[in-house]
C-alpha positions as CSV (number, residue, x, y, z in Angstrom):
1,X,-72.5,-105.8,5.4
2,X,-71.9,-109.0,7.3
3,X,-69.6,-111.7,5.6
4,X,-71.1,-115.0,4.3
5,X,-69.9,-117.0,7.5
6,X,-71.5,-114.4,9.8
7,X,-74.5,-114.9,7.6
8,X,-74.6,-118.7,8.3
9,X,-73.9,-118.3,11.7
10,X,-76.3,-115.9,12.8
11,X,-79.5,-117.7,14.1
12,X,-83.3,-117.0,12.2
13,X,-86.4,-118.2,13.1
14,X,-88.3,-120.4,11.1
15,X,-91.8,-121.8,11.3
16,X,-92.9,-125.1,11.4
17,X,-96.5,-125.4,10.0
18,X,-97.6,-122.4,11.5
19,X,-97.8,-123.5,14.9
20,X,-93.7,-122.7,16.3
21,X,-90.8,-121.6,15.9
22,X,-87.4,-122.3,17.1
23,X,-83.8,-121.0,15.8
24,X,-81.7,-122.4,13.3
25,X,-77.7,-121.9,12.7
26,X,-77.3,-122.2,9.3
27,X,-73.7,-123.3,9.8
28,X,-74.6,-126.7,11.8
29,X,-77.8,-126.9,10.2
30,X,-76.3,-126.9,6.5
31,X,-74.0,-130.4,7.5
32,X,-76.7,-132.1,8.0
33,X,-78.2,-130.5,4.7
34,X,-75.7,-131.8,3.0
35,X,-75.3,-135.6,4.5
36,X,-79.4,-135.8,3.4
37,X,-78.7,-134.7,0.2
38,X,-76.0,-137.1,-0.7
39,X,-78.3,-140.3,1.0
40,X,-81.1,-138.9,-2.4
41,X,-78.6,-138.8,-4.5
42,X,-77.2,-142.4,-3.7
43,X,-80.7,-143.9,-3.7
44,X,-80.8,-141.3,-7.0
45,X,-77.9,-143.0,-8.2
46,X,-78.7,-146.4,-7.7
47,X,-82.2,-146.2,-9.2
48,X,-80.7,-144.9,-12.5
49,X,-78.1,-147.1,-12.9
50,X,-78.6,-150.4,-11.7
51,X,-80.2,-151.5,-14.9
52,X,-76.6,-151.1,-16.1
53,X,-75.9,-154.4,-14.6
54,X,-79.1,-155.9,-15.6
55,X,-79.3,-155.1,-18.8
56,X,-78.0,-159.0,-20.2
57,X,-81.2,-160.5,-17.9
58,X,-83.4,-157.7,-19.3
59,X,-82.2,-158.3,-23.1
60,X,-82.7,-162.0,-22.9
61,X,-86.3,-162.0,-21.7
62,X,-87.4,-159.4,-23.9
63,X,-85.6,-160.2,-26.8
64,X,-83.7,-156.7,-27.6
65,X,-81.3,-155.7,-29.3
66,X,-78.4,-153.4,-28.1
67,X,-80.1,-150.4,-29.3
68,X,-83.4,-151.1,-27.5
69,X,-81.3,-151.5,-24.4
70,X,-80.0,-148.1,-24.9
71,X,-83.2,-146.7,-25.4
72,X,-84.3,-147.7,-22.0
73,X,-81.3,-147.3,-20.5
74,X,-80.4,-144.0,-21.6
75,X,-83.2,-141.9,-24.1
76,X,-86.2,-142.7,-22.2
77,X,-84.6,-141.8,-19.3
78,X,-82.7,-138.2,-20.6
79,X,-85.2,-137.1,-22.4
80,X,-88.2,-136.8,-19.5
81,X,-85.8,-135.8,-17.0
82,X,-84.7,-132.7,-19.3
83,X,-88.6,-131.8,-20.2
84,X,-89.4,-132.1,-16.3
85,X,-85.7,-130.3,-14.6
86,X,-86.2,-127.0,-17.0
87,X,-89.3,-125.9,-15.9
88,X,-88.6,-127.3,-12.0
89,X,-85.5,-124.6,-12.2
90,X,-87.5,-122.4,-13.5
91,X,-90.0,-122.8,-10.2
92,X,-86.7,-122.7,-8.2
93,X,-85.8,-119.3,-9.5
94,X,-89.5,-117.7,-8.8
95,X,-88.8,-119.1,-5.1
96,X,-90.6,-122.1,-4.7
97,X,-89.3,-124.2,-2.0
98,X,-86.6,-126.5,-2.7
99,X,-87.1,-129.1,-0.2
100,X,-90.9,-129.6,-1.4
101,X,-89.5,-130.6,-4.7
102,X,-86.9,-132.7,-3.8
103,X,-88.9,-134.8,-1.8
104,X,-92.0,-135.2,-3.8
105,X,-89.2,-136.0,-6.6
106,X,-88.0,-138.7,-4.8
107,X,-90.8,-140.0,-4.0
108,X,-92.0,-140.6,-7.5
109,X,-88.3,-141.8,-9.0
110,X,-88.3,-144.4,-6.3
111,X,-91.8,-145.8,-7.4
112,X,-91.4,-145.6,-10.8
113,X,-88.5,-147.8,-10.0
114,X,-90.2,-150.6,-7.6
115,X,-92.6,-150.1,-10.9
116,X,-89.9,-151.0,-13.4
117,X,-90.0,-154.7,-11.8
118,X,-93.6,-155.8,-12.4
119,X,-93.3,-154.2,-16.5
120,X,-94.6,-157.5,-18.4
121,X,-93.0,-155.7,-21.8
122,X,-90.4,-153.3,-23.3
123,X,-93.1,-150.8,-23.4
124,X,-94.1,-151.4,-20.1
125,X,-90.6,-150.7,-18.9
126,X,-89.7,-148.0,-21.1
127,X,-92.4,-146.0,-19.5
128,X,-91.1,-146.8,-16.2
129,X,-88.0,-145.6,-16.6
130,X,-89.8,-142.3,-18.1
131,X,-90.7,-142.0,-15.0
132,X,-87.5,-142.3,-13.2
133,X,-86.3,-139.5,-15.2
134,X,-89.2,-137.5,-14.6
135,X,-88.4,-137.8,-10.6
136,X,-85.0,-137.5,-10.9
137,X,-85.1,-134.4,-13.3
138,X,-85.9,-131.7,-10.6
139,X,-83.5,-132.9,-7.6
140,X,-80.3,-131.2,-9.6
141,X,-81.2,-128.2,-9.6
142,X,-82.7,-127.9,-6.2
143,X,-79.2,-129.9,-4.7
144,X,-77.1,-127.7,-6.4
145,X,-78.8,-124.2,-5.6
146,X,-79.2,-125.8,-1.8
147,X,-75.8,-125.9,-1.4
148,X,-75.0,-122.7,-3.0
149,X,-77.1,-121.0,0.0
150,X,-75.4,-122.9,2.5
151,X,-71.5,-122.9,1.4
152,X,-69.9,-119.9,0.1
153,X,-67.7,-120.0,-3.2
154,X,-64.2,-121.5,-2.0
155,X,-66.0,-124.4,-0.3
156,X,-68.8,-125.3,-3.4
157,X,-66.5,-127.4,-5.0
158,X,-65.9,-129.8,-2.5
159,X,-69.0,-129.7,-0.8
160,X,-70.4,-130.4,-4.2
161,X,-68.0,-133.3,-4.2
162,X,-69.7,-135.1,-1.1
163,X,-73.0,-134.4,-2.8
164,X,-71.7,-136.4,-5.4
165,X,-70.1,-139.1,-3.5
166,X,-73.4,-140.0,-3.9
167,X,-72.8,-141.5,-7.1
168,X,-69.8,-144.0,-6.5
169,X,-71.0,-144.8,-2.9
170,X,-74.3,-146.3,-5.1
171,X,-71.8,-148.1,-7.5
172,X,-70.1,-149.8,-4.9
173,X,-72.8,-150.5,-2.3
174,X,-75.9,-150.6,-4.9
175,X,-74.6,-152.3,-7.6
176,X,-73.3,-155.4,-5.5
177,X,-75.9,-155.6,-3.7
178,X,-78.4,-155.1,-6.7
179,X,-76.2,-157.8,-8.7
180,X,-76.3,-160.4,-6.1
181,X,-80.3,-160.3,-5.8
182,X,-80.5,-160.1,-9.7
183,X,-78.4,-163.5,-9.7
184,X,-80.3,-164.8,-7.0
185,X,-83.7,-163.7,-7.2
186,X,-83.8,-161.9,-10.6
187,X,-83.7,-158.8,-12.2
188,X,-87.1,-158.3,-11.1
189,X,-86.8,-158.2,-7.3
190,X,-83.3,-155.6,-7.6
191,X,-85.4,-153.1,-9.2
192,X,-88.4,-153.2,-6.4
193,X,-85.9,-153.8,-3.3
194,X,-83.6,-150.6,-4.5
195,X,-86.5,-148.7,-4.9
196,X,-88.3,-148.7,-1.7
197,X,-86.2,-146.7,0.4
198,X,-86.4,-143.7,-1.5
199,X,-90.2,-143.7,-0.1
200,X,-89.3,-143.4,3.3
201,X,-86.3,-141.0,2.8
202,X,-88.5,-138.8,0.7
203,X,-91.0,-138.4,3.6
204,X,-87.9,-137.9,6.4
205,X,-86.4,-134.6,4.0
206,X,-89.9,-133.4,3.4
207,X,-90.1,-133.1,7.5
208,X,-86.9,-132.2,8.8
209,X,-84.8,-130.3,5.9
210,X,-84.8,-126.6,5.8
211,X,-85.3,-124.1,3.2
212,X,-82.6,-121.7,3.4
213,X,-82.5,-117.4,2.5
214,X,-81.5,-117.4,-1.2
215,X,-78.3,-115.8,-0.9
216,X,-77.6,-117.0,2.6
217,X,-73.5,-117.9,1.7
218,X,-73.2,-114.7,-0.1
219,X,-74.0,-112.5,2.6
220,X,-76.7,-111.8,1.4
221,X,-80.7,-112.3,1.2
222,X,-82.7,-112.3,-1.7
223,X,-86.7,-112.8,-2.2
224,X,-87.5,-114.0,-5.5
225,X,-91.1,-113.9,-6.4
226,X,-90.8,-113.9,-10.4
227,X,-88.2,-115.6,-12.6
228,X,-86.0,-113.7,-14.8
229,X,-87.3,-113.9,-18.6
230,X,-85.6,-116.8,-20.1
231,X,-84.3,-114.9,-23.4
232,X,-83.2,-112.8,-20.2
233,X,-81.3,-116.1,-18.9
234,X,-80.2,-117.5,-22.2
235,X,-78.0,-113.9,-22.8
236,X,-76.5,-114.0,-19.8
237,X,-74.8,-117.5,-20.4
238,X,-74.0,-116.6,-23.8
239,X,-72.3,-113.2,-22.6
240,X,-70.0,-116.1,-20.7
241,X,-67.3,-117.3,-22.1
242,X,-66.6,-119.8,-20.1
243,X,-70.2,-121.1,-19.5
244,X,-69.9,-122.1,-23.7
245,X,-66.9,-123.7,-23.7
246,X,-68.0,-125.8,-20.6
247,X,-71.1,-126.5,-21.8
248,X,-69.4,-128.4,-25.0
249,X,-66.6,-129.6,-22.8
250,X,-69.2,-131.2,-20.3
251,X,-71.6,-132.8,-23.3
252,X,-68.4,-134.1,-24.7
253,X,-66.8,-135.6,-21.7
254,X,-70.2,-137.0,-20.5
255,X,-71.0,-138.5,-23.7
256,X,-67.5,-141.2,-23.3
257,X,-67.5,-141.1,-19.7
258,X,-71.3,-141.9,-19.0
259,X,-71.7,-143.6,-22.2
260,X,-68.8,-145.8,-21.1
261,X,-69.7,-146.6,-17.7
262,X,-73.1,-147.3,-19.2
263,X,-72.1,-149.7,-21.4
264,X,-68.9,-151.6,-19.9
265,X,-70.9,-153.8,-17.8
266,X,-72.4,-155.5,-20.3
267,X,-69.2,-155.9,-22.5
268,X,-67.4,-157.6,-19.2
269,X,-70.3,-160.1,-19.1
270,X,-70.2,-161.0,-23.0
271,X,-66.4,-160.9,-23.3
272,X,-65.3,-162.3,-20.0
273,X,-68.4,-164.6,-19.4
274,X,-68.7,-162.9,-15.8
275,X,-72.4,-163.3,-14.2
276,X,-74.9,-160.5,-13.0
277,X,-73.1,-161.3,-9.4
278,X,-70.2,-160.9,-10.1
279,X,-70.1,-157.8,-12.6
280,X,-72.6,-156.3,-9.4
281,X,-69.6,-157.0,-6.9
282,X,-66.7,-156.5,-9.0
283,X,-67.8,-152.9,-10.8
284,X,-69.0,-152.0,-7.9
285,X,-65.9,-151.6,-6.3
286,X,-64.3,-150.5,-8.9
287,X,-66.7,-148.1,-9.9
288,X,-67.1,-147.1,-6.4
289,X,-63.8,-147.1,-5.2
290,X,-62.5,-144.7,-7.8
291,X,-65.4,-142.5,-8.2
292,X,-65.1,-141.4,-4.1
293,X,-61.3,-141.2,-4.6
294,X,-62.3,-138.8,-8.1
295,X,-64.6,-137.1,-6.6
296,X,-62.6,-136.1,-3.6
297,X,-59.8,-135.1,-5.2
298,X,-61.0,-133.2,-7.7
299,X,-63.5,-131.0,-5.8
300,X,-60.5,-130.6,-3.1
301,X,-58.2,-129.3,-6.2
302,X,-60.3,-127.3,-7.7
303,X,-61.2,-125.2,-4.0
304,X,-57.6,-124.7,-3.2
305,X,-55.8,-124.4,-6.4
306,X,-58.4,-122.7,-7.8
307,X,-58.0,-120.4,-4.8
308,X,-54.7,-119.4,-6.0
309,X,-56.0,-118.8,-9.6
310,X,-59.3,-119.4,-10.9
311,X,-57.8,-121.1,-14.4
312,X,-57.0,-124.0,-12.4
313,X,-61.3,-124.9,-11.9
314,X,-61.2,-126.1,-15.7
315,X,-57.2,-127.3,-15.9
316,X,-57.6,-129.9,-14.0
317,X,-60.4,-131.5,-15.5
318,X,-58.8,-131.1,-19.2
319,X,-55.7,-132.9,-17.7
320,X,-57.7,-136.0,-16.4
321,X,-59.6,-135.9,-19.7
322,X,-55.8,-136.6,-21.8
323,X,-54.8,-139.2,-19.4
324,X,-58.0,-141.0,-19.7
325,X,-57.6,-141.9,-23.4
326,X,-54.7,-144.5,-23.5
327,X,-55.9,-146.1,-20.5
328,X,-59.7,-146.3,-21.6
329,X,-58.1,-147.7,-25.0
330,X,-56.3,-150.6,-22.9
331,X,-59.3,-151.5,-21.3
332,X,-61.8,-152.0,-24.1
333,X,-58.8,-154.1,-26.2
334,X,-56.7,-156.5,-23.6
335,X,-57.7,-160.1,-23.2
336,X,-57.4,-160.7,-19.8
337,X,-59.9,-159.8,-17.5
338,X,-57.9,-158.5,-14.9
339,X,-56.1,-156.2,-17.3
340,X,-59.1,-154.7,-18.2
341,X,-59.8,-153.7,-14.7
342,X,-56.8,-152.8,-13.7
343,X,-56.3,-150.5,-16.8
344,X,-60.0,-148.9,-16.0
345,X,-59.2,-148.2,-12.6
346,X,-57.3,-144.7,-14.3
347,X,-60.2,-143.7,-16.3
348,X,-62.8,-145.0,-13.6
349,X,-61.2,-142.0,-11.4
350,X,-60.4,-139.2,-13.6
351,X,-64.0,-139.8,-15.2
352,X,-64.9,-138.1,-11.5
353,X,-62.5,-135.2,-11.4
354,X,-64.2,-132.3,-13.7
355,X,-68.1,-132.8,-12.1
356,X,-67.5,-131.0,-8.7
357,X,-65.7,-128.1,-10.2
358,X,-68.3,-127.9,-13.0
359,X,-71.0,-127.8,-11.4
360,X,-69.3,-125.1,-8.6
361,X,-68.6,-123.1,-11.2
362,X,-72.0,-122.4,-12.9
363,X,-72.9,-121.4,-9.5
364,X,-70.2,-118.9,-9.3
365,X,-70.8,-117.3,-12.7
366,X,-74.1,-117.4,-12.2
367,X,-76.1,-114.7,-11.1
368,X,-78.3,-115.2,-7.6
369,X,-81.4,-115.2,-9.5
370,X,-80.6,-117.4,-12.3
371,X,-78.5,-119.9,-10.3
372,X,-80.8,-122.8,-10.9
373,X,-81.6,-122.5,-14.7
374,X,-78.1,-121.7,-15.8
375,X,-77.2,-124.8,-13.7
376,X,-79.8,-126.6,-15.3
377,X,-79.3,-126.1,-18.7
378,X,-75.6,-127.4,-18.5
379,X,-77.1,-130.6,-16.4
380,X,-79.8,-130.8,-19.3
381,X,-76.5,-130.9,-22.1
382,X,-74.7,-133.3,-19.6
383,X,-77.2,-135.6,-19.0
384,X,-78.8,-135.5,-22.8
385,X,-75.5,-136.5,-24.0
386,X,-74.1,-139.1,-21.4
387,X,-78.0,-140.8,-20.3
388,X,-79.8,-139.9,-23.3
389,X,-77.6,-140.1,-26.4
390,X,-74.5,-141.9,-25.6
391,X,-76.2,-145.1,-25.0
392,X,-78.5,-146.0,-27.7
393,X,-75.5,-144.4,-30.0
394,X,-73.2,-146.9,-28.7
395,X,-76.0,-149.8,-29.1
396,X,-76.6,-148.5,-32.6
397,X,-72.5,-148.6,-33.2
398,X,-72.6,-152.3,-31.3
399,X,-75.0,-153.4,-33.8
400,X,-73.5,-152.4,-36.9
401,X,-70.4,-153.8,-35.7
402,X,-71.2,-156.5,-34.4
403,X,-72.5,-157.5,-38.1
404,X,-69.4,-157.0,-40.0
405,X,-67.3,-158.7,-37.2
406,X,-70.3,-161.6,-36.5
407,X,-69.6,-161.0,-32.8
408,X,-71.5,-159.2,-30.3
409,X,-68.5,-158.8,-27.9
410,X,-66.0,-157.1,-30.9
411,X,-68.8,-155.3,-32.1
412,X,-69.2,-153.6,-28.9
413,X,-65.8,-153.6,-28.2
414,X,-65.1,-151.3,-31.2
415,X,-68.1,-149.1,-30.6
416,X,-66.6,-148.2,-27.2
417,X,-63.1,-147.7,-28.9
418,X,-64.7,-145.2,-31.1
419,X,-66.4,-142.8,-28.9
420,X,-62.7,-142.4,-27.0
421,X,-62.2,-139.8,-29.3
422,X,-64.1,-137.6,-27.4
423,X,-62.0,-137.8,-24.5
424,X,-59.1,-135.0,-26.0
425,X,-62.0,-132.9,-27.4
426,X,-63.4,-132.4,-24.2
427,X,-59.9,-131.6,-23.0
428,X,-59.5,-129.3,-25.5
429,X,-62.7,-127.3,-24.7
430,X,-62.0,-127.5,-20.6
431,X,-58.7,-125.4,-21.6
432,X,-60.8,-123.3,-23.6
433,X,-62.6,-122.1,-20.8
434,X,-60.0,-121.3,-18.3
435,X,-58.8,-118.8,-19.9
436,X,-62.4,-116.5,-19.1
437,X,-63.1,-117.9,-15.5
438,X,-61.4,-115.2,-13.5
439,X,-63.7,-112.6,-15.5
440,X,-66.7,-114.4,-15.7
441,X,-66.7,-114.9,-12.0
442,X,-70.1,-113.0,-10.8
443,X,-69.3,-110.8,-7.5
C-alpha cells in the first residue's frame, strides 16, 4: 500500500458541479486548506470573544449583574454550540461533506453576531449569542477531521497549532480593533462591523475548498455512508485510557484558563480604571502575542518530542499547567497595573501549550470512522466547562464576594483566585494520561 505522503501527492479528479473536472494534489491543495481554515477560526474567534471586552458597556446599559454577564458570555453560548456540534459530528462521520458545513456555519455565527448589536434587551441578546454558538458548534469538528485527511500523524499537532493561531491572532488584531470602535462608536457598532466578514468568507470556502478522501493522510481511503452506533462510540473512548484522563484534564484546564481569559478584562477595567480602548489594545497584544508564541511551541513540542516518545503529547501540557499557578496568583493580587501584565504574560502563553496536542491526539486514538464524534465530545467537555460554566460560576463567585468585601473589583479578584486551584488538578490528570498514549495510539 502507498504511504500517506504518496497518498497526498498523487493527483484525483474532482468535479465541480457536475459540469468539469480538473486534478488536485492534495499536498499543495491542503496549505491552502489549512490558511482558510485558520481565517474561520479568527473571524470564529473574534465573534465569540469580543464581548469579553465589552462586557462593562453591555452591563451598564442593561443593568446586570456579573452573573447575567456570564450567562451571555459563556452559558448561552456553550450550551447551543454543544446541542448543535454532536449531532453535526455525527453528519461528519456518515460522510456529509465538511466544507458545506463549515460554511453554512459561518455564515449563520457571523449574523447572529452583526444581530447581537441591534438586541434592545438582555433577552434580545442572549438569544443572539445562542446563535453564535449554534454556528460555531459544527466548525470544530469539521476543522479538526479536515486536517486529519490532509496531514498525517507526526505533523497534526502543529498543523493544528496554525489552525489555532486563529485564536490569538483574533485577540490581538480583533480585540483592538473591536475596543477602539466600542470606545469610539460603541459596543453596538464592534459587534456588527466584526461580524460582516464572516458573510463573505463563508461564501469564498463554500466555492473554492475541497472535500478530501476520508483517510487521505493515512494512506488510506474510506467511504462512510452510516455512522457507527453511538453506544458503539461511547465504548470505544471508554476502552481509552488516555482519552478519560484527558477529557478531565481538558474540562479542568479550560475551566481556569478560559474562565480566566473570560473574565480578566473586565477586572483590569474595574481595578485599574483602564477604558474599552485601551483593555481592546492592551489585551490584545498580550493575549495575542502569547497565545501565537503558545500555540507554536506547543504543537511544535508535542510533534517532535512526541516523536521520540508518545508520553511527551500530555507532559508537556501538565508542566505548563504547574507553572501557570504562581504566576496566575501574581496577576489577580498585585497593585500595579503593569505587574499584573507582566506576571500574566506566563500564564497568557502556557494557557496555549496543551490545545494543539489535545486535539492531535483524539485524532490519533481515534478510529477513522469515529474521528469527528470522539473529537467532539472532548470539544463539547472543553467548551461546556471553559464558555459555558466557568463564566457565570465566576460571576456567581464575584457576586458573593463582592458582598462580603463591598467591592466589585476584590470580589472578583478573589473569585479568580479561587478557580487557580484547578490549574495542578489539570496537571495532575495530563500526567495521568501519558502513561497509556503509546497504547492507545490507533494504527
Amino acid at each position: 500500500m502507498a504511504g500517506p505522503d504518496a497518498a497526498l501527492e498523487a493527483p484525483e479528479a474532482i468535479d465541480f458541479g457536475g459540469s468539469s473536472a480538473r486534478p488536485v494534489v492534495w499536498a499543495k491543495h491542503r496549505n491552502y486548506v489549512l490558511a482558510i481554515l485558520f481565517v474561520a477560526y479568527f473571524l470564529n474567534s473574534i465573534d465569540r470573544n469580543i464581548v469579553n471586552i465589552l462586557q462593562q458597556a453591555i452591563k451598564a446599559e442593561f443593568q446586570l449583574d456579573d452573573f447575567q454577564l456570564g450567562l451571555m458570555t459563556g452559558f448561552a453560548f456553550a450550551l447551543f454550540y454543544a446541542s448543535v456540534g454532536l449531532p453535526a459530528a455525527r453528519l461528519i462521520d456518515r460522510g456529509m461533506k465538511r466544507t458545506l458545513i463549515v460554511s453554512v456555519g459561518l455564515a449563520l455565527w457571523s449574523l447572529m453576531t452583526g444581530l447581537s448589536g441591534i438586541a434592545q434587551n438582555y433577552w434580545q441578546l442572549l438569544f443572539c449569542r445562542a446563535g453564535v454558538g449554534v454556528g460555531e458548534g459544527s466548525f470544530a469538528p469539521s476543522g479538526f477531521t479536515l486536517i486529519s485527511d490532509y496531514f498525517s500523524r507526526n505533523e497534526r499537532a502543529r498543523a493544528t497549532g496554525i489552525f489555532l493561531l486563529g485564536l490569538p491572532t483574533a485577540s490581538l488584531v480583533g480585540l483592538a480593533s473591536g475596543g477602539w470602535i466600542a470606545q469610539h462608536y460603541g459596543w453596538r457598532s464592534a459587534l456588527m462591523i466584526v461580524g460582516l466578514p464572516g458573510l463573505i468568507v463563508a461564501l469564498i470556502f463554500k466555492l473554492t475548498v475541497r472535500e478530501p478522501p476520508r483517510g487521505l493522510s493515512d494512506g488510506k481511503s474510506v467511504a462512510l455512508t452510516s455512522a457507527v452506533p453511538l453506544r458503539e462510540v461511547l465504548r470505544k473512548a471508554r476502552s481509552k485510557k488516555t482519552f478519560m484522563h484527558l477529557l478531565t484534564a481538558g474540562s479542568l484546564a479550560s475551566f481556569c484558563t478560559v474562565g480566566g481569559m473570560v473574565w480578566f478584562p473586565a477586572f483590569l477595567m474595574r481595578g485599574f480604571g483602564l477604558n474599552a480602548q485601551q483593555i481592546g489594545l492592551w489585551w490584545g497584544i498580550l493575549s495575542g502575542v502569547t497565545g501565537i508564541t503558545g500555540a507554536i511551541l506547543g504543537g511544535q513540542l508535542s510533534d517532535r518530542l512526541g516523536a521520540r516518545d508518545p508520553k511527551y503529547v500530555m507532559l508537556i501540557p501538565a508542566v505548563g499547567m504547574l507553572v501557570c499557578l504562581p504566576f496566575f496568583l501574581l496577576a489577580t493580587t498585585t497593585a500595579d497595573v503593569r505587574l499584573a501584565f507582566a506576571f500574566l504574560l506566563v500564564p497568557a502563553t502556557l494557557n496555549n501549550f496543551w490545545l494543539p496536542p489535545a486535539i492531535a491526539l483524539t485524532q490519533g486514538i481515534a478510529p477513522l470512522a469515529m474521528r469527528a464524534i470522539i473529537g467532539m465530545l472532548i470539544t463539547f467537555a472543553l467548551n461546556l466547562c471553559g464558555h459555558g460554566l466557568a463564566p457565570p460560576i465566576i460571576g456567581k463567585l464575584s457576586d458573593v464576594f463582592g458582598g462580603f468585601t463591598g467591592s466589585q473589583v476584590d470580589g472578583l479578584r478573589w473569585a479568580l483566585v479561587s478557580i487557580s486551584i484547578f490549574y495542578p488538578l489539570a496537571a495532575l490528570f495530563f500526567m495521568r494520561a501519558s502513561r497509556f498514549v503509546a497504547t492507545d495510539l490507533e494504527d
